[in-house]
C-alpha positions, 0 to 999 in steps of 0.5 A: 402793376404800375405804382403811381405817386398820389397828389401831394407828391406828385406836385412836390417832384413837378416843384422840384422838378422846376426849382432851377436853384436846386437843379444848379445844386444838382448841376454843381454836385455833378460837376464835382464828381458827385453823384446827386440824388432825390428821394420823394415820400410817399404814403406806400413808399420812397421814390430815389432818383440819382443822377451819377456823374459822367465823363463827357468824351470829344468827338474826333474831328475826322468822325464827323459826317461830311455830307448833310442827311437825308430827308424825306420829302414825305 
């Protein structure tokens, strides 16, 4: 069984999903090397979603691919 969000909740995590001063909150907190998490009632349960910061790695410059990719003409 898939547990669904009803209505109301289901435009209440699609506003947040689109509140772009609260994602730069999130952007912010991520940054920091804080983690950043969302929950969202619901009458049969609490949703959580967290976001955990990450350490962003650089590509060696020797790795790079030197010949374009292939593609399929199909």
């Amino acid at each position: 069984m898939t547990p669904r969000l009803d209505r109301d909740a289901f435009h209440r995590a699609w506003a947040w999903l689109g509140d772009h001063r609260g994602a730069a909150v999130a952007v912010q907190a991520l940054r920091r090397g804080q983690l950043y998490a969302y929950e969202l009632d619901t009458h049969a349960a609490r949703w959580r979603w967290t976001a955990y910061p990450v350490s962003v790695l650089p590509l060696p410059l020797d790795h790079l691919p030197i010949e374009p990719p292939v593609r399929s003409h199909a």
